[in-house]
C-alpha positions in Angstrom: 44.0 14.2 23.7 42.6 15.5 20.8 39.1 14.3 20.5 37.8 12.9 16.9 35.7 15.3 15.0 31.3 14.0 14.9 31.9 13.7 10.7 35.1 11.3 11.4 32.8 9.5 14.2 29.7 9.1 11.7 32.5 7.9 9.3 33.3 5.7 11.4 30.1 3.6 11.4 28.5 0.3 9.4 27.3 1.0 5.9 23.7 0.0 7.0 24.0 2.8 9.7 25.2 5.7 8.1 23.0 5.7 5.6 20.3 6.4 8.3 22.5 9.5 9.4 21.9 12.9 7.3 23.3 16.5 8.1 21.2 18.5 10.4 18.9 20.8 8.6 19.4 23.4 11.1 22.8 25.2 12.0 23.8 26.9 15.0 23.2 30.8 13.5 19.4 29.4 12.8 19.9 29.7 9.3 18.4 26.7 6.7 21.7 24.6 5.4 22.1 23.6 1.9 20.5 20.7 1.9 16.9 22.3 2.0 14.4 22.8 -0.9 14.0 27.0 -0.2 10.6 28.0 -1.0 10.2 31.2 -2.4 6.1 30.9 -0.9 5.7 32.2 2.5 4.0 29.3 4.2 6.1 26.3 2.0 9.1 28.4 3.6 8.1 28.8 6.8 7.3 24.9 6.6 11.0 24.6 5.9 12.1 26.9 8.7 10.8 25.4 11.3 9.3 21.4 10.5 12.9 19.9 11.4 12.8 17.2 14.3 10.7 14.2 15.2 6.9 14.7 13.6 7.2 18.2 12.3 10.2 16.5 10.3 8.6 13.7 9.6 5.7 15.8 7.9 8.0 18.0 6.1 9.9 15.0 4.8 6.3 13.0 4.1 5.0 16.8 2.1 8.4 17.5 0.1 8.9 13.8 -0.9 5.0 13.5 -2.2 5.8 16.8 -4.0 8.8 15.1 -6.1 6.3 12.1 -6.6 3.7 14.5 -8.4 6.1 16.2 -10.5 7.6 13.4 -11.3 4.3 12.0 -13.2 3.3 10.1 -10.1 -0.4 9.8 -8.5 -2.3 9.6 -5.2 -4.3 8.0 -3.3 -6.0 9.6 -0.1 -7.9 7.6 2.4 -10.0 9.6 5.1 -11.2 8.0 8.3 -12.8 9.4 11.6 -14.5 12.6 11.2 -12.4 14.4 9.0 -15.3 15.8 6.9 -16.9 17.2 9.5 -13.6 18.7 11.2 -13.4 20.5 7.2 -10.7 18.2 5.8 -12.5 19.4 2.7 -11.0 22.9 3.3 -7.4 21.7 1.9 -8.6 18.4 0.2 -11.3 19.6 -2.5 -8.2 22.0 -3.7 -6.0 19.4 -4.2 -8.2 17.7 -6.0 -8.9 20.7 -8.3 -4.9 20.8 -8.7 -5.0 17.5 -9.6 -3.0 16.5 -6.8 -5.2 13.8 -5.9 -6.3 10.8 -8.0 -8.7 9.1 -6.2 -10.1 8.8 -2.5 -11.4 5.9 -0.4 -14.0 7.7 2.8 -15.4 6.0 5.4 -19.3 5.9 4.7 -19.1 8.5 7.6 -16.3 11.1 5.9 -18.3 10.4 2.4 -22.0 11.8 3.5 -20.4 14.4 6.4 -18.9 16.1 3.0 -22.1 16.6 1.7 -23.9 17.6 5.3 -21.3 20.3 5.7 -22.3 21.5 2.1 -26.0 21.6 2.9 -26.1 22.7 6.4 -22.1 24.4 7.5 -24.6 27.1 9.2 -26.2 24.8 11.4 -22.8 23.3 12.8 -21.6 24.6 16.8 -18.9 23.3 18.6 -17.7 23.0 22.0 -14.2 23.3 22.5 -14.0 22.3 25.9 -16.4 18.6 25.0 -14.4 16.9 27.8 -16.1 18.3 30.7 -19.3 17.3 29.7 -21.5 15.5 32.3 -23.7 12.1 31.1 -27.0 13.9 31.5 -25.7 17.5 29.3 -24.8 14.7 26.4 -28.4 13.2 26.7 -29.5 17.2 26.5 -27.7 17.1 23.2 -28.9 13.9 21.6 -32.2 15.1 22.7 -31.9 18.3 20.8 -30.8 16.1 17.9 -27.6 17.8 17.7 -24.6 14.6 17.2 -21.8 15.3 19.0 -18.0 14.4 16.9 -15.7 15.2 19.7 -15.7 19.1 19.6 -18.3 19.6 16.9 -21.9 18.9 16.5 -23.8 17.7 13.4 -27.7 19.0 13.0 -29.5 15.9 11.6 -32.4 17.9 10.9 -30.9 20.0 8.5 -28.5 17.9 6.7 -29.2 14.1 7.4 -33.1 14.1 6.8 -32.9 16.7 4.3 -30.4 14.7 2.1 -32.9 11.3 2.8 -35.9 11.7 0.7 -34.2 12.2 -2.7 -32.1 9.6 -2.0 -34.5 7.0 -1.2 -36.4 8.2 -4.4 -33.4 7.1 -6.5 -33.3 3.8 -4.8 -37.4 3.3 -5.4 -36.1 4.6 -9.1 -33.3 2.2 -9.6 -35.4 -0.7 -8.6 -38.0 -0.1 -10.4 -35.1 0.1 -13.7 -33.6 -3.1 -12.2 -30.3 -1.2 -11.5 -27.3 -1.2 -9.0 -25.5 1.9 -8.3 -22.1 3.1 -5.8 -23.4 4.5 -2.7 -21.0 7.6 -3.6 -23.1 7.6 -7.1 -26.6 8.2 -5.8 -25.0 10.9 -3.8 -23.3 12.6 -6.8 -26.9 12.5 -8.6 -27.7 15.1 -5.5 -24.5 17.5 -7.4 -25.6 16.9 -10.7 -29.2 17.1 -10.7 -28.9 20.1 -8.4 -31.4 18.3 -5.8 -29.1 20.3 -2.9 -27.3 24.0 -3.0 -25.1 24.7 -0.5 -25.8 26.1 2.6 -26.1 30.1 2.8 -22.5 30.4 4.8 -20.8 27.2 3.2 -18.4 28.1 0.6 -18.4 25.3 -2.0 -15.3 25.0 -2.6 -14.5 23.4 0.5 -16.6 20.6 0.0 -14.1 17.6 -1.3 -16.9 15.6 -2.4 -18.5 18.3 -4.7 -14.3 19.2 -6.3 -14.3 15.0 -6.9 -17.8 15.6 -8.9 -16.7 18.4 -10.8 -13.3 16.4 -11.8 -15.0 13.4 -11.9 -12.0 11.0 -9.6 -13.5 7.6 -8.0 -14.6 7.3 -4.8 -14.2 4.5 -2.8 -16.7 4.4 0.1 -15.9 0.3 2.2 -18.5 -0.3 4.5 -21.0 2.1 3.7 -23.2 0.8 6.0 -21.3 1.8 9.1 -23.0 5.7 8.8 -26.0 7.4 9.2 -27.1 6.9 5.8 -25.9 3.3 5.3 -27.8 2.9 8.7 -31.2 4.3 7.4 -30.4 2.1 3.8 -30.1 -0.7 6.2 -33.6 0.2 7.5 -35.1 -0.1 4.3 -34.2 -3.5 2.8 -34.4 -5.5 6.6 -37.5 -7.8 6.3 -37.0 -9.6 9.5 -39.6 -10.1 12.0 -39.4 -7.0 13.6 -40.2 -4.8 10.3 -43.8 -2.6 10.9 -46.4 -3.7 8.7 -46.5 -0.5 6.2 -43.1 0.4 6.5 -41.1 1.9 3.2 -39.2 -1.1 1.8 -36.1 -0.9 -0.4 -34.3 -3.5 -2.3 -30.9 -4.4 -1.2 -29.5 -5.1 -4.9 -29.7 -1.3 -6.0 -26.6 -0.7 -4.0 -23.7 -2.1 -5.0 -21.0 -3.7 -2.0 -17.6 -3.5 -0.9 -17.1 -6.1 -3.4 -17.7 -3.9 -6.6 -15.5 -0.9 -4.8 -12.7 -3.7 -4.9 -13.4 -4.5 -8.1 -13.4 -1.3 -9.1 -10.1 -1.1 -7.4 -8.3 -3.7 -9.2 -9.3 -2.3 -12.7 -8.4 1.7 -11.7 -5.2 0.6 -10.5 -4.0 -1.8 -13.6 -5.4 1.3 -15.7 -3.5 3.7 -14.1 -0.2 2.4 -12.7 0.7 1.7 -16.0 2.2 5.1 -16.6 2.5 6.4 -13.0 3.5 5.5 -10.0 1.3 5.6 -6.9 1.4 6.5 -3.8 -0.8 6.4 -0.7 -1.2 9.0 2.1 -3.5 7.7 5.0 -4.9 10.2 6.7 -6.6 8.0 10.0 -6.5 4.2 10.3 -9.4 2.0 10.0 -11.2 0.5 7.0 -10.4 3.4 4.9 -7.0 2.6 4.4 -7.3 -0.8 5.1 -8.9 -1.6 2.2 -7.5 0.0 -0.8 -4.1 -0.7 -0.2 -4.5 -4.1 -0.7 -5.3 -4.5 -3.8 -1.8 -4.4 -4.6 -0.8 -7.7 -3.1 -4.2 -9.4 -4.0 -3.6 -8.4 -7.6 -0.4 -10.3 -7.2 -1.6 -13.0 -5.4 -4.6 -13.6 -5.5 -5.6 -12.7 -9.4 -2.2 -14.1 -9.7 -1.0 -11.5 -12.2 2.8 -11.0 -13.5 3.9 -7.3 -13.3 2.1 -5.6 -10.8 3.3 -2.2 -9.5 3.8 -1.5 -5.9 2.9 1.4 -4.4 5.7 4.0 -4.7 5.1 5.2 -1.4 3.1 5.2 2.0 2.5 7.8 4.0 0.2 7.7 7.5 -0.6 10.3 9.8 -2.5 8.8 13.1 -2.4 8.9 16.4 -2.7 5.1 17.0 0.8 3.4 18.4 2.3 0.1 17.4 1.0 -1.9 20.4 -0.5 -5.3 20.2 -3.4 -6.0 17.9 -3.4 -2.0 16.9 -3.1 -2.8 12.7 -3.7 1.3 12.5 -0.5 1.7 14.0 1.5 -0.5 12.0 4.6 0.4 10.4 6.1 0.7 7.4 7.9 -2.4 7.6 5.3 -4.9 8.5 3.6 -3.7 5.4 6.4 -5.3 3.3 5.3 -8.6 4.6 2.1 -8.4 3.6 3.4 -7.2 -0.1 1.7 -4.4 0.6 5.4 -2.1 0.0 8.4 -3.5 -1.2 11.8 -3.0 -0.2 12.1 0.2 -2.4 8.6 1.8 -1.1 9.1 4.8 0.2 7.7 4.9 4.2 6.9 7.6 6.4 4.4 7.3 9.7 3.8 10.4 11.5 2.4 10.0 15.0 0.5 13.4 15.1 -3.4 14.5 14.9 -4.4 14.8 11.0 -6.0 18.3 11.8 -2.5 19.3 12.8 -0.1 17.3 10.6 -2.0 17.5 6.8 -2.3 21.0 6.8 1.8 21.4 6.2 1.5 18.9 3.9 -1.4 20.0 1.7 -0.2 23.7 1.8 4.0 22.4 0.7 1.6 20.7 -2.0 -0.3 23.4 -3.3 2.9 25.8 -3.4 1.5 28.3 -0.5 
């Protein structure tokens, strides 16, 4: 009994299913099929070669569809979150920005001011591949030494944090004194344009995302600022509760503008640019990063109540966190819809991989490499 052919079995199937179903990229003489983009640059083609199943797909399909968005007039959003600064997201992401591939980014507090301590202080970083087999007492070693362990990399406080420290509280004592408020990310870009820091001896400067976002002048979005090290030591400065030293430097809390104004600021960039362009969002990490920016789409429509609000053309995560109970980072696609986050037409793509793996495809299909 002649057996039916897999095209006259995929034929065979619901409407809804097939168009789930594609031709596979690959065929059996290892050569690319039609249906593939072919790169004439080495690493974009290479990309193509060999990104085919589950989340090496998943990124190529997530790189290639972001490209069509860009040349088709669109714009992005990229949110950062753990310690992607310090692990040199800045290495792909400041060139992006220079190829005005990216249109604004939202940074932990943390990812913000690690930009500018690998500027000031790359020399001074060590790591430690093999961080898991460190006993309790060899971390307390560390922390005595002041040197900050992120996972396999340590941050030198002493060169970067408390260099960065004095000038900023100066522009705080400054903008009181003027009756001003400022972004955190604005006092920090003072340090750029006021050339209050150069870059460390071994740091090349062009890796550093935060200075390629001065240069081109794209917002910044930094929630929470005071989860990090210099939100922390702001914090220290405006507490006058009964524990505060008699003596003690005192700074007031209104020179720094909130996670209210960055929301603001939100709404306004967004109805400015979505007018023209389409946006899209690639979240690199979960957590407040992402969290935050992409919901001024749905409060713009719901809770400004305004008519003719844009989605967001696409979303795109890469994160390690699964969908489990309670795990928002992990949340599909999908449940984004019901939040009005994405609509029905928004493009989706999560890919369940490390970002230190996973963006570097992505970044280098964008940049033609």
């Amino acid at each position: 009994m002649k057996k039916n052919s897999s095209k006259k079995k995929i034929d065979s199937l619901s409407p809804a299913l097939k168009k789930f179903i594609q031709p596979d990229k690959r065929v059996t003489s290892g050569t690319l099929s039609a249906n593939i983009k072919k790169s004439k640059n080495p690493v974009s083609a290479f990309a193509e070669r060999t990104l085919n199943h589950t989340n090496g797909g998943a990124t190529m399909e997530a790189a290639l569809w972001l490209k069509d968005h860009l040349k088709n007039g669109g714009k992005i959003v990229v949110t950062l979150a753990g310690a992607l600064s310090s692990f040199q997201i800045g290495v792909m992401l400041a060139e992006l920005i220079r190829q005005n591939k990216v249109h604004l980014v939202s940074a932990t507090g943390a990812n913000h001011e690690e930009s500018y301590y690998r500027y000031v202080a790359h020399s001074h970083y060590a790591n430690i591949p093999r961080y898991t087999e460190l006993t309790p007492a060899q971390e307390a070693e560390l922390r005595d030494a002041g040197l900050r362990r992120i996972t396999d990399t340590f941050l030198p406080e002493d060169e970067s944090v408390r260099i960065m420290e004095p000038h900023l509280l100066k522009m705080w004592h400054e903008a009181a004194k003027k009756g001003e408020s400022h972004y955190p990310h604005e006092y920090f870009r003072r340090l750029f344009a006021e050339k209050l820091i150069k870059p460390d001896a071994k740091a090349n400067p062009n890796d550093c995302w935060t200075y390629a976002a001065y240069e081109k002048n794209i917002p910044i979005v930094v929630p929470g600022f005071e989860d990090s090290t210099m939100g922390n030591i702001f914090a220290s400065y405006t507490y006058n509760g009964p524990h505060k030293k008699k003596g003690d430097t005192s700074v007031e809390a209104g020179v720094m503008k909130t996670g209210l104004d960055y929301f603001h600021l939100m709404y306004d960039w967004y109805m400015k640019e979505s007018k023209n362009a389409p946006i899209a969002f690639l979240q690199l990490g979960g957590g407040i990063a992402a969290d935050f920016p992409i919901c001024v789409v749905p409060s713009l429509k719901h809770d400004l109540q305004l008519k003719g609000v844009r989605d967001w053309a696409g979303f795109v995560e890469i994160g390690s966190s699964p969908m489990s109970y309670g795990s928002y980072s992990g949340a599909g696609g999908k449940e984004k819809i019901t939040w009005d986050k994405l609509s029905t037409s928004s493009y989706y793509n999560i890919i369940q991989s490390d970002v230190t793996v996973a963006f570097p495809w992505i970044a280098a299909v964008l940049l033609d490499l």
